[in-house]
C-alpha positions, 0 to 999 in steps of 0.5 A: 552445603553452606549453612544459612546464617542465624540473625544475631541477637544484639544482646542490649538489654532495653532492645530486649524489653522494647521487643517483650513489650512489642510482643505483650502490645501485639497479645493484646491487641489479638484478643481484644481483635477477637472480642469485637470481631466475635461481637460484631458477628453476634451484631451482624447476625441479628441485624441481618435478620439471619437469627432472630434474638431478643434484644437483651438476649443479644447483648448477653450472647456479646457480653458472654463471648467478650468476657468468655475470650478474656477469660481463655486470654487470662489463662493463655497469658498466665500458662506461658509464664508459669511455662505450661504450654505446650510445644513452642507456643508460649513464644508464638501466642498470636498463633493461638489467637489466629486459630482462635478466630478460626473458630469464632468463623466456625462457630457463626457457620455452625449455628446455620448447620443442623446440630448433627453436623458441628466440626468442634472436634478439630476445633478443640484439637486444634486449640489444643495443639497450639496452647495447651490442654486446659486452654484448648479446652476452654477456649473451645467450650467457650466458642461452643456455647455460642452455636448453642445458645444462638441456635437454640440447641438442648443441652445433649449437643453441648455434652456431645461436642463437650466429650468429644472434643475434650476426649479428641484434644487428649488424645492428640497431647503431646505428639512430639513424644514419639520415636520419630516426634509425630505420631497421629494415627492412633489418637486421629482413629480414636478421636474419630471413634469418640466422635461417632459414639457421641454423634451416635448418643446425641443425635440418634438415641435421644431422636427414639427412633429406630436406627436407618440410613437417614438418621446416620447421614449427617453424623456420617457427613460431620465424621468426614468434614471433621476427619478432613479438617484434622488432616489439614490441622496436622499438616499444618501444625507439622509444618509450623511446630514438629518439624519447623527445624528440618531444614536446620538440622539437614543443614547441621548434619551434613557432614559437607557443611562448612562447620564438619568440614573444618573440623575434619581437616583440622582434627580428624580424631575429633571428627571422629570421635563425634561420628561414633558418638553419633551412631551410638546416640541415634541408635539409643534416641530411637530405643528409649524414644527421645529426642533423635535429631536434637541429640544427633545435632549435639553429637556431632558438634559437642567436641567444638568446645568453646566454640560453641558459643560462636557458632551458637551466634553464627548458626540455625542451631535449634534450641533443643540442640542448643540445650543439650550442648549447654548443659553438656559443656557446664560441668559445674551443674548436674545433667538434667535432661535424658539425651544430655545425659546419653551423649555423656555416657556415650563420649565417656565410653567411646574415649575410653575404648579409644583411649585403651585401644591405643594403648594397645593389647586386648580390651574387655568391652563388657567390664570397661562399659560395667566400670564405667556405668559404676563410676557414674553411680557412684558419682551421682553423675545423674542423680538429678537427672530424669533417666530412669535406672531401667533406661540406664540399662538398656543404654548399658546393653545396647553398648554391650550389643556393640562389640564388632563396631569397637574394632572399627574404631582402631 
């Protein structure tokens, strides 16, 4: 399979300042986007007759809603610089703006819905996913506040889609975590669950009647809407964030591509050694839960050497593979990262046992991985780094666990 190009970079110093400035115009012109167009659907809906405000109510719901958006803008801006979003996001603001004026549309349809029947919860886990914790956060009080003071609702629905939806956006954090980087079964269930003791509290309790079919129906039906939009929402945010690199890494690991291909032609013991280093980074990704694609990507391509950074220019490389093969080929700073860490230890042993294979006579697994380990602590090879010393040893054992597959590598 031929990997796709990757457009290369100019490298000019004013065309990077020229395209920043682009991008903080194009923030700017979003957010001042949605302060009029949350403005003029205030507007629009007083003027249609479909609520019925007061003048200086009015202009107070369009002043709150401009000055609420300046205020999730502000702490959107000052989160990506201080590097504090989440995922890819603070190189990709519009979407967050995008969804934003979703849920604007959202909260205009909510305040022509019963109060039973809001779906905040997949508004705030959906700003949630796209920013941050607190600016999900904040940003969907602040698109909440406007149902509520537009229809009128007590201050029990505010604290109700309030818990809910904060509980909701915590619940789905950081999903890339897993073993394999997307897990929403527990944080859906639960958020769900959340949903329905709050639904169940705002809704029902507060009514002081006695529980029946009738009183459930619309909490029933917000369940199922918001469970539905959340489905959607992961579907979506999968595509765009968790697995935006598939296609690359497919292409990466593809031992027919035109990059192994070379390699294995023209040094095949390095070829080799790479596919070893492979199974063994797999292997401990998965255990320790790591990042398994990014550290098979660096596995396979760490023996290229000064290559790299040409084929950095030429290639999709995705930045986290980029990343751990930076930091592997700068032996003049400390490992910092988990998985640059494991493809450290896992080239050193396979060298090793390569290496004293070669020389021939009977090899003691145990005591060369034991040596090993040794002179990395006694180095302070990671004495920076963010692997824990319990983490070290299930590395250390899952190598220990290996034997049969050393005698493969003669």
């Amino acid at each position: 399979m031929r990997l796709m190009n990757q457009e290369k970079s100019s490298g000019d110093g004013k065309e990077t300042v020229k395209s920043e400035n682009s991008m903080t115009i194009r923030m700017f012109l979003l957010e001042i986007g949605c302060m009029l167009f949350a403005s003029l659907g205030i507007y629009l809906l007083e003027f249609t007759g479909l609520i019925e405000q007061e003048k200086d109510y009015l202009l107070m719901y369009i002043v709150f809603s401009v000055l609420g958006i300046a205020v999730t803008g502000f702490n959107l801006r000052y989160a990506a610089i201080r590097g504090e979003l989440d995922y890819d996001n603070g190189e990709h603001l519009d979407r967050f703006w995008l969804c934003y004026m979703v849920g604007v549309v959202v909260a205009f349809v909510c305040t022509f819905l019963p109060v039973a029947a809001w779906p905040f919860l997949p508004i705030y886990v959906l700003l949630g996913l796209f920013g941050s914790l607190d600016t999900g956060i904040l940003g969907a009080t602040l698109l909440l506040s406007i149902p509520v003071c537009m229809a009128g609702a007590g201050a029990e629905v505010f604290v109700m889609y309030l818990i809910s939806g904060v509980f909701g956006v915590t619940m789905f954090k950081r999903l890339q975590e897993g073993v394999d980087g997307f897990r929403t079964g527990i944080p859906f269930f639960v958020s769900m669950g959340g949903l329905l003791v709050c639904e169940t509290a705002g809704t029902v309790l507060v009514r002081n009647a006695k529980p029946s079919f009738e009183l459930f129906v619309l909490p029933a039906a917000n369940l199922l809407v918001s469970g539905v939009l959340l489905v959607g929402i992961m579907k979506f945010f999968s595509e765009k964030v968790i697995y935006r690199y598939r296609v690359n890494y497919l292409d990466l690991y593809d031992t027919e591509n035109e990059i192994l291909t070379a390699l294995k032609q023209e040094d095949k013991g390095t070829y080799m050694k790479s596919v070893h280093t492979v199974h063994f980074a797999e292997r401990i990704a998965r255990k320790l839960e790591m990042n398994v694609e990014s550290l098979k990507c660096a596995g396979y391509y760490y023996g290229m050497g000064e290559k790299l950074a040409e084929l950095f220019a030429a290639y999709p490389f995705p930045p986290d593979a980029v990343m751990i093969l930076e930091e592997y080929q700068d032996k003049d700073k400390s490992v910092r990262h988990r998985e640059t860490a494991v493809l450290v230890i896992t080239e050193k042993v396979i060298s090793t046992i390569l290496q004293l294979q070669g020389e021939g006579g009977d090899v003691n697994y145990d005591e060369v991985i034991d040596g090993i380990f040794e002179q990395f602590r006694e180095e302070g090879t990671f004495i920076q780094c963010d692997i824990s010393m319990r983490e070290m040893e299930t590395i250390r054992k899952i190598f220990k666990e290996e034997k049969l597959y050393y005698d493969f590598l003669r």
